[in-house]
N, C-alpha and C positions, 0 to 999 in steps of 0.2 A: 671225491675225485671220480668223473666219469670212465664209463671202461675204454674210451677214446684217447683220456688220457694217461690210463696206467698203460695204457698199449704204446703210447709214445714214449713214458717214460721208460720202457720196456727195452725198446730199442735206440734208447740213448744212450741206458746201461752199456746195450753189448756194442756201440760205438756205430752203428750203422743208421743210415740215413733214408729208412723204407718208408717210412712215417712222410718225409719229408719230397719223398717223389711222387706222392697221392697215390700211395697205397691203402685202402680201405682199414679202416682198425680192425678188425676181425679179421682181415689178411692179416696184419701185423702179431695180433694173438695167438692164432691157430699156429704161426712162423714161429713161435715161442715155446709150442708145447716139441717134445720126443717121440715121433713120432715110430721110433724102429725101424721103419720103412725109408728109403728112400720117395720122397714125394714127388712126382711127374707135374705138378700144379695143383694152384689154389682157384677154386671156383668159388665166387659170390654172386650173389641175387640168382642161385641156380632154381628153375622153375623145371620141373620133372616133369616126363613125357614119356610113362612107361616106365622100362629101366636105363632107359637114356637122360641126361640132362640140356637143357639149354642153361649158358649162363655165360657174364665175363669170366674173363681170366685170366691170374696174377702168378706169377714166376713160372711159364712155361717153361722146364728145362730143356723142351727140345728145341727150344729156338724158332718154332715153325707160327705161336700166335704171341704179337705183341701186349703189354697190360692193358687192360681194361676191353682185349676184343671179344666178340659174340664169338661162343663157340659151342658144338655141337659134341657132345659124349659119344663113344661109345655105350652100348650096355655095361652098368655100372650096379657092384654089390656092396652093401654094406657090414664090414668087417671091424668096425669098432667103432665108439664116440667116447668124446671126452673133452670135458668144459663146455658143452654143447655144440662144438664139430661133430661132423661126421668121414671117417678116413671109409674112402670109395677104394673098391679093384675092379680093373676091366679084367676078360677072358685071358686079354695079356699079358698081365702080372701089372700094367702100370697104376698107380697110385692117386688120386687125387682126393684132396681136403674139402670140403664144402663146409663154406665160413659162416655163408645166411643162404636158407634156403625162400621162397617165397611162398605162402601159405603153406608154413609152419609155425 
């Protein structure tokens, strides 16, 4: 089973349909682990630029970028990984997940 599909069958289990609205499977993944935190959004294909990221992005909680738009980071630290994510924090406490980074 590819990890594409244990990420959909992931989100079969828990009845939800994220898989199925073309969310990237490693969004799907990263949405699976416990994060602790509240997460502000998933960033994939983020390509770093300093301690800023460029990349899309998947469940903005703040309503302000739809999925799959380009968006720009704040400066961004790394405070933990796990399953090979990385859980980001800005200066302002908010949260973000980076699912695939690009030359990585």
């Amino acid at each position: 089973m590819s990890i594409c599909e244990w990420a959909r069958s992931v989100q079969g289990a828990k009845g939800q349909q994220s898989a199925g609205q073309g969310l990237p499977c490693e969004v799907v993944l990263a949405q699976s682990i416990d994060w602790s935190v509240h997460i502000d959004a998933y960033l994939f294909s983020a390509a770093r630029v300093g301690e800023r990221y460029v990349a899309l992005v998947y469940g903005d909680q703040s309503g302000v970028s739809s999925n799959g738009m380009t968006v720009a980071t704040p400066p961004l630290r790394c405070v933990a990984e796990r399953e090979g994510f990385k859980l980001m924090r800005s200066a302002k406490g908010d949260h973000y997940v980076i699912t695939s980074e690009q030359g990585s």
